[in-house]
N, C-alpha and C positions, 0 to 999 in steps of 0.2 A: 685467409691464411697468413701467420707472420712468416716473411722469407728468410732472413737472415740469421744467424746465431746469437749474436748480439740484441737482435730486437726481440729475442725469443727469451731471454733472462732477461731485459728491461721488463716486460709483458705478465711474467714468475713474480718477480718481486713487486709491480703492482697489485697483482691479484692478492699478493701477502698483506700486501699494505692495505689495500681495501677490504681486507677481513682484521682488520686490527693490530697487525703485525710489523717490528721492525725489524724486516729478510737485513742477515748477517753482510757487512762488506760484501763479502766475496762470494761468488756463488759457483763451486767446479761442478759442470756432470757428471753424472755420475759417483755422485759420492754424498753423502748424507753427513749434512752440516747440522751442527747443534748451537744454539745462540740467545741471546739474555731477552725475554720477554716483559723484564720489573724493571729494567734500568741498571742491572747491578752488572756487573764483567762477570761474577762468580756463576750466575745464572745460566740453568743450562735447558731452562724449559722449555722453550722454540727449537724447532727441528724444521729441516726440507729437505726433500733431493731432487733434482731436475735431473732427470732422464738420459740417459749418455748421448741418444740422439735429439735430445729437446723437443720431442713428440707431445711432451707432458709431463707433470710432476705430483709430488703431494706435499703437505707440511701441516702443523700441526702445532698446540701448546697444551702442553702438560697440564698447565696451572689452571689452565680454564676448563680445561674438555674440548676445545676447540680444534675440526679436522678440515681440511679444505685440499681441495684438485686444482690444478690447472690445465690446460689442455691447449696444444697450439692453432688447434684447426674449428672450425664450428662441427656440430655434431651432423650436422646432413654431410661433409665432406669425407669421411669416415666410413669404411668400407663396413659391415657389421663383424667383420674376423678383425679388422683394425678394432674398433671399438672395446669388441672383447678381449683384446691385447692390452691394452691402454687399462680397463676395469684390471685386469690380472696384475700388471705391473702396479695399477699406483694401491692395490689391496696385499701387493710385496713390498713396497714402499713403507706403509703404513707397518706391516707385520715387523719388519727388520728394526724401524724406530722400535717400536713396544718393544723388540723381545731387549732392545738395549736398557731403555726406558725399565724395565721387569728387571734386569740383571743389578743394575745401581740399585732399585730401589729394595732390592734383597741384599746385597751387601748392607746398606743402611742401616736394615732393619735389624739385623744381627750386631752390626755397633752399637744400633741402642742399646736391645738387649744389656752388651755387656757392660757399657756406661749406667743402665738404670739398677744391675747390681752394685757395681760400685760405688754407687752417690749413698750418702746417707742419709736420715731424717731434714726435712727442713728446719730452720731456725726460727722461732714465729720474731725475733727478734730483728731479722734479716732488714738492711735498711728497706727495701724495696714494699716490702709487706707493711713494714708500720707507715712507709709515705703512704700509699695507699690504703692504709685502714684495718687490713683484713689479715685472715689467719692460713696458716697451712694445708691446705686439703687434697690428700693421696699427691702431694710432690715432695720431692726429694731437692738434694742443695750435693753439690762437689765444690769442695773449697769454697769462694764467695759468689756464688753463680748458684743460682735455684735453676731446678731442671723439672720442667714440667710432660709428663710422658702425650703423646698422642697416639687411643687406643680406637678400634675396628668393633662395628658390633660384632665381629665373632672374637671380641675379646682379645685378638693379639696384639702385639706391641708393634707400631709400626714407623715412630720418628720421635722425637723430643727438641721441646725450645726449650733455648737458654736464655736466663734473663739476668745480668749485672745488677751488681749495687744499686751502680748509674740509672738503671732504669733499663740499656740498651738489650735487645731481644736477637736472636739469631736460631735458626732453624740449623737443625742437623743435613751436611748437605747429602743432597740425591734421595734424600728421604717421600717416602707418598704421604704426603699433607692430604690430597681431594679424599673430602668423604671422612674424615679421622678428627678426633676430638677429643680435650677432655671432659670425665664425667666426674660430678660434683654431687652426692646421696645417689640414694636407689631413686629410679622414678616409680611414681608411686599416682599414677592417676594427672601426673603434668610434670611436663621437662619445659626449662628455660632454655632456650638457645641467645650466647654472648659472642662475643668477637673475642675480648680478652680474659688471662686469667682473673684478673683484680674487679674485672667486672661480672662475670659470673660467681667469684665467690662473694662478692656484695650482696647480690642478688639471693644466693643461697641462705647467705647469714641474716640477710633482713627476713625473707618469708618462707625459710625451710623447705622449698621445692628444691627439686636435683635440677643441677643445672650443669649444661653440657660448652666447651669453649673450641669456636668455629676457628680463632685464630686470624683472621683476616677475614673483608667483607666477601674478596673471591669465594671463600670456602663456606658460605652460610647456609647458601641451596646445598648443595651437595650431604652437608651434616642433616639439615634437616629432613633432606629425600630418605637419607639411609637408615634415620630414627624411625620415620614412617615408618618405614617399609619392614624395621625390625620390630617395632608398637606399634601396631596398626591403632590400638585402640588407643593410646593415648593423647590428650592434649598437649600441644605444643605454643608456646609464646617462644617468639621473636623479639629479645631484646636488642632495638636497635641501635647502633652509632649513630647521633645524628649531626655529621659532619660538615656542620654548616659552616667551620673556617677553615676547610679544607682545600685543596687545590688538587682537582682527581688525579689520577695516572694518565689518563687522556688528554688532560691539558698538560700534566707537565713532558710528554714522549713531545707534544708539541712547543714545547720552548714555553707556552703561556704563565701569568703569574697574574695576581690583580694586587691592584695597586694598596699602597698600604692605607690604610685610615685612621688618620690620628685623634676623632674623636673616639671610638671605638677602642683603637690601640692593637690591631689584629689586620690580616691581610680581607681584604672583601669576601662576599661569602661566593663559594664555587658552587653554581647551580645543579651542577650537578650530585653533588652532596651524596658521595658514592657509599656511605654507612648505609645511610635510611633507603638507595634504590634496591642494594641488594636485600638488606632485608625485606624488601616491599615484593620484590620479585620471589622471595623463596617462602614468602607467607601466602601468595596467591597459588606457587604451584602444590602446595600441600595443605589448604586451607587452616594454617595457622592464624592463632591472634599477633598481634604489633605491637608492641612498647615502645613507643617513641619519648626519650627525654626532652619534658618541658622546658628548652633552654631559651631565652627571647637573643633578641639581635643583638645585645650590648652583653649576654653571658661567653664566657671563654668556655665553656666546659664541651665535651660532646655526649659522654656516655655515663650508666649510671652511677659509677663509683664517681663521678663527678658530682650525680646530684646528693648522692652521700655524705660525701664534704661539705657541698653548699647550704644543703635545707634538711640533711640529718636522714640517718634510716629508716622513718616512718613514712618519709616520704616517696625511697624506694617501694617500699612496699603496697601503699597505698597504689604507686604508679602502675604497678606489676600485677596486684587483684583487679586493678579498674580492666585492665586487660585482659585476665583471663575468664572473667565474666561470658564474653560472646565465642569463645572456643566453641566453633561448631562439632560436633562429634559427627564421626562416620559417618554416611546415608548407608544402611541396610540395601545391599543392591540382588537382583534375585540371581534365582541358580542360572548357572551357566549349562546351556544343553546343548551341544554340538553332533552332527551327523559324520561319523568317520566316512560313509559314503557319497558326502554332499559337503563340501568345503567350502561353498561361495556365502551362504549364509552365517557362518561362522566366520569368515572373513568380516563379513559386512556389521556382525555382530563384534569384534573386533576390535575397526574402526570408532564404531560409536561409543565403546566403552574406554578405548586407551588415547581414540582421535580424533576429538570432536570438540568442538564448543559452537554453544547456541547464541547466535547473535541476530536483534531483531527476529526474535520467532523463528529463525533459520537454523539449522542445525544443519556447520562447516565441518568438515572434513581439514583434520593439521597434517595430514601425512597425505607426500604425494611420490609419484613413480613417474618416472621421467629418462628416458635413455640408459636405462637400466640401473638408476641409482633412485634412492630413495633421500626425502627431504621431510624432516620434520619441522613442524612452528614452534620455535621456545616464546613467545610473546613478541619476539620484533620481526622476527625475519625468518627464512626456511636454508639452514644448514645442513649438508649433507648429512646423513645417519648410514652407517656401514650397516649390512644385508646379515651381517652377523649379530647385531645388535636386534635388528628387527625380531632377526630367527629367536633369540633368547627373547625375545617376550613373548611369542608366541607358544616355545614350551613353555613357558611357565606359565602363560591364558591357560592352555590346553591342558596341565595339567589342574589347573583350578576348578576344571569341567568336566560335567557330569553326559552321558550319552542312557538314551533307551535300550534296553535289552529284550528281545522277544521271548515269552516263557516257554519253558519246554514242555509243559503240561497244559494239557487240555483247557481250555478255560480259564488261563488264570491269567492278572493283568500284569501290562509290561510290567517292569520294574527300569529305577533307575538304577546307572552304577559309574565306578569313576571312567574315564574317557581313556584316561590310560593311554598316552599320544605315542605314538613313535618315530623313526624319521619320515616315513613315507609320509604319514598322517599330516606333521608340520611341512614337509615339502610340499605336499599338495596344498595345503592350508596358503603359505606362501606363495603360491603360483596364485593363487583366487585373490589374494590382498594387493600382486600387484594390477591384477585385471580391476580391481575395486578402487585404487588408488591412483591409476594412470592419467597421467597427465598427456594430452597430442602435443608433437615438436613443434606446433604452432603459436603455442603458447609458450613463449621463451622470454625468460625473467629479466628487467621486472615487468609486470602486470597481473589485471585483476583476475581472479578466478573466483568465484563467476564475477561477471560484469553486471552494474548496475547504471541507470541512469544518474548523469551528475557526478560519475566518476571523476578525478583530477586523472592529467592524462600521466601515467604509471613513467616514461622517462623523465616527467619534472618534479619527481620524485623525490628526497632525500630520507630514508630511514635513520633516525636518532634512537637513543636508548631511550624517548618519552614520546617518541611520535614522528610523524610523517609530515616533512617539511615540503611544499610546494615553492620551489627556488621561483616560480615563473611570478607564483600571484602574494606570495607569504605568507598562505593560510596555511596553517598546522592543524594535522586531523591526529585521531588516536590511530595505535596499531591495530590493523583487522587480520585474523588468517586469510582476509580474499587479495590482499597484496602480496603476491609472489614475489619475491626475491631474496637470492641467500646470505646478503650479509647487512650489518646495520653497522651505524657508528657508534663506538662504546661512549660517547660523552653526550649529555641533555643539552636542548634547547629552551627558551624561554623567549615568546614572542615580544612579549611587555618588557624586557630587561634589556638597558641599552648598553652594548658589550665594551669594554674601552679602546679606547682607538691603541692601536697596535704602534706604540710609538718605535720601538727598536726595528719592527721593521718597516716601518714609514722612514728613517731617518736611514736604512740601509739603501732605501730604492732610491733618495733623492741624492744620496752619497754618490750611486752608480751615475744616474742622469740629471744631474743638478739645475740643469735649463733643460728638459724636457718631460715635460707633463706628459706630453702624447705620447711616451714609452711607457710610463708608468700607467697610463689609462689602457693600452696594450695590452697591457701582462695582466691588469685585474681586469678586463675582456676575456684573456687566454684563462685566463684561473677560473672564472666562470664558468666559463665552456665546460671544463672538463671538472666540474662538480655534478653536470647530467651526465645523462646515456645519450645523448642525441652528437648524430654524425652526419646529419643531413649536410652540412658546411663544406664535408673531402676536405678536409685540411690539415694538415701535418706542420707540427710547427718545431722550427729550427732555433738555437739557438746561440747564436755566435759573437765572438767575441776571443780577445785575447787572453792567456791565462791571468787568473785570477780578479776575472771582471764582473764576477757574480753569479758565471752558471750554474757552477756547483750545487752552492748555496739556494737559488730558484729549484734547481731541478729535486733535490732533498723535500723545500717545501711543499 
């Protein structure tokens, strides 16, 4: 249990920071703060409130999809009328962000609207269009600023970028970006999915596929989930960024940069090279193909209106067919038959169709139940999933399914017919999915589920955006769904790559202790420490000193 007030917002705003977030300065009770998630002040995608009595909180980013709790007490300490207190408050919590979150982004929408009647044709002459190559397609221009719409598959208008002369690009604010895009032709049997406009209409102009523009790597999965899901049948290619002279959002929230390289003439490459991971992650969850541009280590370029320029549009195109070669199509999966009087089996049917993957011959369960909350696997780590979320796939399993009907006449065989769900039907169905998916309070993250022999032991643990770092021995394993735990760090690892030494803050620590090495061997001890979960030590570490002798500064890092 945290005692104090004080150490109950330090505890908030860790739990922010260890799910990827920078929690705003200040943080009042009771009151629901909104705060910059991309680095910019204008930014208002982060949200939290901690609780009037600091019992507990929630918080959240727009821009990702990202929701997370905190809770000040362990979950055995919790009365079950307390706990369902706490689920009610931080599912109020959550609801009051959105209904704010829903208000902005319908005024927005209605700005566009009357912005995308006012703009007129674009100019194909526009400077921005001839640096880059390409021509006009369904965008408009307002004075010297081309205005590119972002549409919904159900076709409404829901935000627009702005892009300068200059080049410079701006998003309409409060607008909803996740899941929105623009669309380049009809699809027609394959859609391209780009990050930019100049790179999807490359893509269009060189090999006549529709192609659809994600706008940022955040938004790649999201466009291509909703493409799916409104073309099931269609092929999808992923053209990626492949941002190999990049420097991601994860290392720069962290102050990092890599050093510049003067043979090269560019800054070092960032291993994590957040184009080509997002694409790689939203091609796995929809089984798209990948386009990756053929850039080597001495090309400047990243993406394909880059290889446009360099090696000409046969070369796009060439890139773009070699890929859409293995687009696997659909698997034909059978009918769905469910018993309205018997829920556990359809449950369990369920799981295996929405939660599952096979590893070594095993067939893992990604959704689990655990003190009344639900945790799904996106590929690294298991993040809360709201019970409202669940419920909507569940009507919409159930309504995809078919039930037996007994004949009314003598002799004659059942028949099938649609399943036709209701609420009871999905209530019960829900009650049997969390009996199906339940996790015991024994098992408390992280750890494996199930256990294997030759496990690494689960608190020496570090989840990465490419894998599971063992701080104790250095070996790096891939992500499995049998590692429990609900958050990962947004930036990659690389065993083989030796990181550069951290001079600005080597040169700040020897500034604080200039004759003392064993302070400085201290702190990267203490820093250690608290990169595991292990507590075995009871140790509480202080930090003292006079104003401005460095705490701050440590305690931030």
């Amino acid at each position: 249990m945290i005692a104090t007030a004080a150490d109950r917002v330090v505890a908030f705003r860790r739990t922010m920071e260890a799910a990827g977030l920078e929690p705003p300065e200040t943080i009042a009770p009771g009151r629901l703060h909104r705060f910059a998630t991309n680095g910019r002040r204008s930014d208002t995608a982060g949200w939290c409130l901690l609780f009037e009595d600091q019992e507990g909180g929630a918080f959240g980013d727009w821009r990702t999809g990202l929701r997370g709790a905190w809770r000040a007490r362990a979950e055995t300490e919790y009365t079950p009328e307390q706990r369902a207190d706490l689920r009610r408050r931080i599912a109020a919590a959550r609801a009051e962000a959105e209904a704010q979150q829903v208000e902005r982004q319908k005024r927005a929408a209605e700005r566009a609207q009357r912005l995308w009647k006012r703009a007129g044709p674009a100019d194909p002459s526009h400077p921005y269009l001839q640096r880059k190559g390409v021509r006009p397609h369904y965008i408009r221009q307002l004075g010297a600023t081309l205005v590119i719409p972002l549409w919904g598959t159900d076709r409404n208008l829901y935000g627009l970028q702005f892009i300068s002369a200059d080049g410079k690009k701006r998003f309409l604010k409060h607008m909803a970006k996740r899941g929105h895009f623009h669309i380049i032709g009809r699809p027609a049997g394959m859609v391209v999915v780009a990050e930019g406009y100049a790179t999807a209409a490359t893509i269009h102009e060189a090999t006549g596929y529709a192609t659809a523009t994600s706008f940022d790597a955040g938004n790649v999965r999201p466009v291509v989930e909703a493409i799916r899901e409104r073309l099931p049948e269609v092929g999808i290619i992923i053209a990626a960024d492949n941002d190999h002279g990049t420097v991601c959002r994860g290392h720069q929230q962290e102050g990092l940069t890599r050093p510049f390289n003067e043979e090269v003439g560019r800054p070092e490459w960032c291993l994590c090279n957040p184009g080509l991971l997002a694409a790689t992650d939203a091609a796995r969850a929809v089984g798209a193909a990948l386009a990756v541009p053929p850039f080597g280590d001495e090309e400047y370029g990243t993406d394909w209106n880059d290889v446009a320029a360099t090696h000409g549009r046969e070369a796009v195109a060439a890139g773009i067919e070699a890929a859409a070669a293995p687009v696997r199509p659909q698997e034909p999966r059978e009918e769905i038959i469910l018993d309205p009087k018997d829920p556990y089996p359809g449950a369990k049917l369920f799981l295996e169709r929405r939660y599952s993957h096979r590893e070594e011959g095993v067939l893992l369960h990604t959704l689990h139940e655990q003190g009344g909350q639900f945790f799904g696997y996106n590929g690294r780590s298991y993040p809360e999933i709201e019970e409202s979320g669940v419920r909507a796939e569940l009507w919409n399993f159930a309504a995809r399914a078919m039930r037996w009907k007994l004949p009314t006449k003598k002799d004659a065989e059942p028949e099938l017919h649609p399943f036709q769900p209701t609420t009871t039907t999905v209530n019960n169905l829900l009650d049997a999915l969390r009996g199906q998916a339940h996790l015991p309070s024994r098992l408390q993250a992280p750890c494996w589920f199930p256990e294997r022999g030759g496990d690494p032991p689960a608190l020496a643990l570090v989840p990465l955006a490419n894998g599971l770092l063992d701080v104790q021995t250095r070996q790096f394993f891939d992500h499995t769904p049998r590692f429990f735990v609900h958050h990962a760090l947004p930036f990659a690892y690389d065993p083989a790559w030796p990181p550069p030494r951290p001079e600005a803050w080597l040169a700040f620590l020897h500034q604080l202790w200039p004759d003392d090495p064993e302070s400085i061997a201290t702190l990267q001890e203490l820093f250690g420490y608290l990169l595991t979960h292990d507590t075995r030590q009871q140790k509480c570490f202080l930090l003292v000193g006079p104003p401005r002798s460095g705490k701050g500064t440590i305690a931030r890092v």
